[in-house]
C-alpha positions as CSV (number, residue, x, y, z in Angstrom):
1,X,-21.1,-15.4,-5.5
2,X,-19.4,-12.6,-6.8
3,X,-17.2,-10.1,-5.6
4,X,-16.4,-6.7,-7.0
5,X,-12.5,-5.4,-6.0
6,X,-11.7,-2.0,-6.3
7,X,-7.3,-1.3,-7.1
8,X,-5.4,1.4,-8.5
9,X,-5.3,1.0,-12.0
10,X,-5.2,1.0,-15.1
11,X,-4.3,-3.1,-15.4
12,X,-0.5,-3.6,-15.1
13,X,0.1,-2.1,-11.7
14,X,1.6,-3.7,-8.6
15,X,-1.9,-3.5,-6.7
16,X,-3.3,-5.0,-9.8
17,X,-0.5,-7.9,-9.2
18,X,-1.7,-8.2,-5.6
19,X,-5.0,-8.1,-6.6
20,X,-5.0,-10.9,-8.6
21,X,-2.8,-13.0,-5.8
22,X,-5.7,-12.5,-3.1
23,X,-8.5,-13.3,-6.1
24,X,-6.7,-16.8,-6.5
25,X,-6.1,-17.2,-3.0
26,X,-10.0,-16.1,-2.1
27,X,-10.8,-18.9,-5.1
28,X,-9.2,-21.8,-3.4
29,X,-11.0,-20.7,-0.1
30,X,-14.7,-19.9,-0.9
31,X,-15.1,-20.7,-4.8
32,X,-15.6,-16.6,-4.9
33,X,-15.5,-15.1,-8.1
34,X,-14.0,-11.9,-8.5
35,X,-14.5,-8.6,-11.0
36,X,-11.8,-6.7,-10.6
37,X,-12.5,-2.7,-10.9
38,X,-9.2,-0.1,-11.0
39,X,-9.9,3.2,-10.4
40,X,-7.4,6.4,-11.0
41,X,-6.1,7.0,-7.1
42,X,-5.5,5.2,-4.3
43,X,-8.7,7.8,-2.7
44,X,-11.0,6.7,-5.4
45,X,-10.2,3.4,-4.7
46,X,-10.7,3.7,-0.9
47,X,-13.5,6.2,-1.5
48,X,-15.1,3.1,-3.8
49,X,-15.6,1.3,-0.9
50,X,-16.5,3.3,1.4
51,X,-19.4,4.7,-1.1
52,X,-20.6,0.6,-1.6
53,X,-19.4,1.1,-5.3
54,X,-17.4,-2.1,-4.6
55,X,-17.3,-5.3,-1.8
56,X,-13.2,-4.7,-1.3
57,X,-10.5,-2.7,-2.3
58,X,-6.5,-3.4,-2.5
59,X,-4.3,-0.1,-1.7
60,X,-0.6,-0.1,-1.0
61,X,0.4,0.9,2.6
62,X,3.9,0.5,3.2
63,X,6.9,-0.4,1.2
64,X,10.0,-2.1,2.4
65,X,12.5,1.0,1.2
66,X,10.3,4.0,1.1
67,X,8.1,3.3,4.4
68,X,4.7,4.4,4.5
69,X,2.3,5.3,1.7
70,X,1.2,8.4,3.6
71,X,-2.3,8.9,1.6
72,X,-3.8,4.9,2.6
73,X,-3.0,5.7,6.2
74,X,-4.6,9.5,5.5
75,X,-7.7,7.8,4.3
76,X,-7.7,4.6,6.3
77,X,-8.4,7.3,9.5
78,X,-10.5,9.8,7.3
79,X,-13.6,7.7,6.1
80,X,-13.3,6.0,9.6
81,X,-15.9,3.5,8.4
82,X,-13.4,0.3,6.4
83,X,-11.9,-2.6,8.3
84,X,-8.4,-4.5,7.1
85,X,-9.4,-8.3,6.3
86,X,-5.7,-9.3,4.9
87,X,-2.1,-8.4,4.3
88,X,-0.2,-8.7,1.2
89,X,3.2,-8.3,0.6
90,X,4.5,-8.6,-2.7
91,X,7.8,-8.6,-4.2
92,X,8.4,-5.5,-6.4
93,X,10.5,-5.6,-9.4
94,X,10.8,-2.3,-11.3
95,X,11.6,-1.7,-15.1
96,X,12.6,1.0,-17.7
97,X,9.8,0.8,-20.2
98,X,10.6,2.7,-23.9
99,X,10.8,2.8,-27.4
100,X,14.3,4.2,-27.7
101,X,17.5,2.2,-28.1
102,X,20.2,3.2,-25.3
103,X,19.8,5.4,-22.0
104,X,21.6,8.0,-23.7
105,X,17.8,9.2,-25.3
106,X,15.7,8.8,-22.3
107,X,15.4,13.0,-21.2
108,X,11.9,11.9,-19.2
109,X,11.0,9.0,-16.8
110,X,7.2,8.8,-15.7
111,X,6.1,7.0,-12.6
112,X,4.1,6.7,-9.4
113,X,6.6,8.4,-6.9
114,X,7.3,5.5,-5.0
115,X,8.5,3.6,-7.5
116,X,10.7,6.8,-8.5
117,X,11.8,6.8,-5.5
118,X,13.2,3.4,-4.7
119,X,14.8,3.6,-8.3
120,X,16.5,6.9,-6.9
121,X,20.0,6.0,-7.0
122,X,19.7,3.7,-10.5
123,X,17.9,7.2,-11.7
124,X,21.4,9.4,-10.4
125,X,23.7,6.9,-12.0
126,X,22.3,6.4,-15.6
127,X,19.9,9.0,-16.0
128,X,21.1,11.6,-14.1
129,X,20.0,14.7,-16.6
130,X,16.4,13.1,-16.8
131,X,13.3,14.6,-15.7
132,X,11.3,12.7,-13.4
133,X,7.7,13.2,-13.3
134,X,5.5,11.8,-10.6
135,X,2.2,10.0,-12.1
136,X,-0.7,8.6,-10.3
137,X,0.4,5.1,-11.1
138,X,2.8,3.2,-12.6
139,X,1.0,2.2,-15.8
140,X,-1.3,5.5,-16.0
141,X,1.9,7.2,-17.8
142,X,2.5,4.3,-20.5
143,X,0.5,6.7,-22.7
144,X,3.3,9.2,-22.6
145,X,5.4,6.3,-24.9
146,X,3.7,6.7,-27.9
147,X,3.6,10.6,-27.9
148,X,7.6,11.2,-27.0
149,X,10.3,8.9,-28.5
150,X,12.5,10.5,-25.2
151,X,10.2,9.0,-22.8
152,X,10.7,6.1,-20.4
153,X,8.4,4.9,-17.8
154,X,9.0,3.1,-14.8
155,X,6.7,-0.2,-14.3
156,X,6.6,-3.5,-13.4
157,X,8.0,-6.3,-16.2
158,X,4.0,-7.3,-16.4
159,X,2.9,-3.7,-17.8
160,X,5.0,-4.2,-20.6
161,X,3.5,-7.9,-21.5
162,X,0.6,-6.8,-20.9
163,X,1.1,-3.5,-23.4
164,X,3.6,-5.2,-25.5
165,X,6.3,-2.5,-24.8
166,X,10.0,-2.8,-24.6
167,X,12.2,-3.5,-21.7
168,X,14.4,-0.8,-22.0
169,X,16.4,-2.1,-18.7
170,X,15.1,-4.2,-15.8
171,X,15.7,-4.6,-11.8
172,X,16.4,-1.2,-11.3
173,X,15.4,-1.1,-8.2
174,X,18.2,0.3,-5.6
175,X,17.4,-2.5,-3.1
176,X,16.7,-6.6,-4.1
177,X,15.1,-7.2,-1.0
178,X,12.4,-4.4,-2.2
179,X,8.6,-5.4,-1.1
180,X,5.2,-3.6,-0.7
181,X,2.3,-4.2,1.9
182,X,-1.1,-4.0,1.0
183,X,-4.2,-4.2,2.8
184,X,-7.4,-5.5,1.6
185,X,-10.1,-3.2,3.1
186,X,-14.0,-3.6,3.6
187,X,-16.8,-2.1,5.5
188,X,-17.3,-5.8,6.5
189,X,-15.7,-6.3,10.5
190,X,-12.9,-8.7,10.0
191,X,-12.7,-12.4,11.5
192,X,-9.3,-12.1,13.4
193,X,-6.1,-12.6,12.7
194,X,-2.2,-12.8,13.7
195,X,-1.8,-9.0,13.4
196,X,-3.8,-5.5,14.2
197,X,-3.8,-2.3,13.1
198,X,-5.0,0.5,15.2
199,X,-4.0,4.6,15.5
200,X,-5.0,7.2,18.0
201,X,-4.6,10.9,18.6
202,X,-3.1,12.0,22.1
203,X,-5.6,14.3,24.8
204,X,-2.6,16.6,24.9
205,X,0.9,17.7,23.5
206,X,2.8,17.6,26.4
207,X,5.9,15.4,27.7
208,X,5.0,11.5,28.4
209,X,1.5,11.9,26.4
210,X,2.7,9.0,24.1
211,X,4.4,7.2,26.8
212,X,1.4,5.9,28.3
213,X,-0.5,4.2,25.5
214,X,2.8,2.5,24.9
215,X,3.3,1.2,28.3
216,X,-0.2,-0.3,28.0
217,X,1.4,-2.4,25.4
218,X,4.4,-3.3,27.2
219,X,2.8,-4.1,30.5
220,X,0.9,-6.8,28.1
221,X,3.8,-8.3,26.3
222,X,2.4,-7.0,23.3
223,X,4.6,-6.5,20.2
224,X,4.4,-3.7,17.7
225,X,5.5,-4.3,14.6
226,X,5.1,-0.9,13.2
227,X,4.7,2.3,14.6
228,X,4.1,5.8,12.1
229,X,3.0,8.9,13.2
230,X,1.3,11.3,10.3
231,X,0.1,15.2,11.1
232,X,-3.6,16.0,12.4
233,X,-4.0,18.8,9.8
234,X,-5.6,20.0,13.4
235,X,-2.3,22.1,14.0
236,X,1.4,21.9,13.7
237,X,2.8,19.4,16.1
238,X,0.0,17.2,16.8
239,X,0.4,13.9,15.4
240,X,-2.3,10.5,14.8
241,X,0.2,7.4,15.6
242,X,-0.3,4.1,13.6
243,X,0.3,0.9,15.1
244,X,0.4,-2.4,14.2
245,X,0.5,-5.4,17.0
246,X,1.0,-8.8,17.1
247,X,-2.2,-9.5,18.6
248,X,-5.4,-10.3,17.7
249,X,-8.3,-8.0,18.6
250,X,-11.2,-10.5,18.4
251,X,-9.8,-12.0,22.2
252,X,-10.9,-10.8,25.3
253,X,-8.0,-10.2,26.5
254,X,-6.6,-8.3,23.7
255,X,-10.2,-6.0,23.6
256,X,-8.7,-5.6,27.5
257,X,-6.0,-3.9,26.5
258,X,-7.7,-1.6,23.9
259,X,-10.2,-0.4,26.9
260,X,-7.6,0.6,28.9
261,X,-5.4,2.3,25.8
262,X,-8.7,4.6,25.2
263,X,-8.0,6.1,28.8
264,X,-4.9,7.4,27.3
265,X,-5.7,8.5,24.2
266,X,-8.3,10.9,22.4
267,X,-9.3,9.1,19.8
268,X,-9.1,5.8,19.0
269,X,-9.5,3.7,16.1
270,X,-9.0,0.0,15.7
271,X,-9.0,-1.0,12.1
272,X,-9.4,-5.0,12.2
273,X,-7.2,-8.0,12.7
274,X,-5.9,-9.7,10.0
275,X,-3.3,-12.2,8.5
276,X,-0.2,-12.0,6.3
277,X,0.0,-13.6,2.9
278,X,3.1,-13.9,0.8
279,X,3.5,-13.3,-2.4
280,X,5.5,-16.0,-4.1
281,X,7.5,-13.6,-6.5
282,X,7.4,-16.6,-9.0
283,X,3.5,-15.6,-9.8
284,X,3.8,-12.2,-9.6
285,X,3.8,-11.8,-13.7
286,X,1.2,-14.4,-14.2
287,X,-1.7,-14.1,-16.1
């Protein structure tokens, strides 16, 4: 059987990376084969699914410097139709990709705004008069290479194998210890797991509204791992509140719980219980 996977492209990103970590690991455990499919945004790509372009998709939700990638969560509670099946988390690497000799030259650096961002204090120290532009990816602006000799690009070490473009400097990452989530996402309802992911909106802004669902938690002895609150767009002040647990959904005792955190809440969403691979960073640049 084949399967179709939907990532932010073009080939050479991290999601593609991850991707290709879950294809093998999907391999070993059904004999599935894979076509992977990038699209332009991380919305396309969740939009891909959600449409039945493609089976799966692989999007980026949370990053172990820069915290939450706001637009997965945005659309994880918008099309309010995919469920998470796994976890990923993948060892990040970043690297100066360009065709000029010394960082004296470099007077732009492309790249997806994470990966700008967790290079921000590499960027202040030896590029500080450079102009950073954010891109929808981190291979989308390896075009810019051949059309400005003053342009560098921020990408992973695999971009420029794949692309055969110079390593201009490497590990420029602020942080070592720098890892991205991602979440594989279907329409499909998933088959359990160590963790789940849920978010609600409150009934009301007023003083102890978001005490109560998390009570219900506590009076369980269930552990969040994550907590991330993003805007409405209803109004200013009223926030959706993303949770992850260390529970898993499919038990009765856990669908308890959730019964009794609706009381509480206005709406709420449980998006699927999953596991947690790792990445071994040694295959990251593979293939």
């Amino acid at each position: 059987m084949s399967i179709t996977i939907a990532y932010l492209g073009p080939p050479g990103t991290y999601a593609e990376a991850a991707t290709l970590a879950y294809v093998r690991t999907l391999g070993k455990e059904t004999g599935s084969e894979a076509l992977l499919c990038p699209y332009p945004s991380i919305a396309q790509t969740l939009q891909s699914v959600a449409q039945g372009q493609v089976h799966l998709a692989v999007v980026p939700v949370e990053n172990s410097i820069e915290g939450g990638v706001t637009i997965t969560l945005d659309m994880l509670w918008q099309l309010n139709i995919l469920q998470i099946q796994q976890a990923l988390v993948l060892p990040i690497r970043h690297a100066l990709l360009s065709w000029v000799s010394s960082l004296e030259a470099i007077q732009t650096v492309y790249s997806h705004p994470q990966a700008l961002a967790q290079c921000q204090g590499w960027l202040e120290t030896f590029l500080p008069s450079a102009q950073l532009v954010p891109t929808n990816s981190t291979t989308e602006p390896l075009q810019h290479l051949d059309k400005d000799v003053t342009a560098g690009v921020i990408t992973s070490q695999r971009a420029a194998q794949l692309y055969n473009l110079p390593v201009l400097a490497s590990a420029i990452n602020d942080y070592p210890d720098n890892s991205t989530r991602f979440w594989v996402l279907g329409k499909q309802s998933s088959l359990g797991g160590s963790h789940t992911s849920l978010a609600f909106s409150l009934p009301a802004n007023r003083p102890g509204a978001l005490v109560k669902p998390l009570q219900v938690f506590a009076s369980q002895g269930l552990n969040m791992s994550r907590i991330e609150s993003r805007p409405t767009k209803r109004s200013l002040g009223e926030y959706l509140f993303f949770i992850d647990l260390e529970a898993d959904a499919t038990q009765v005792s856990v669908q308890a719980v959730f019964s009794e955190l609706a009381s509480h809440t206005e709406i709420l969403k449980i998006f699927g219980s999953y596991s947690i691979l790792t990445i071994d960073s040694s295959t990251v640049f593979e293939d």
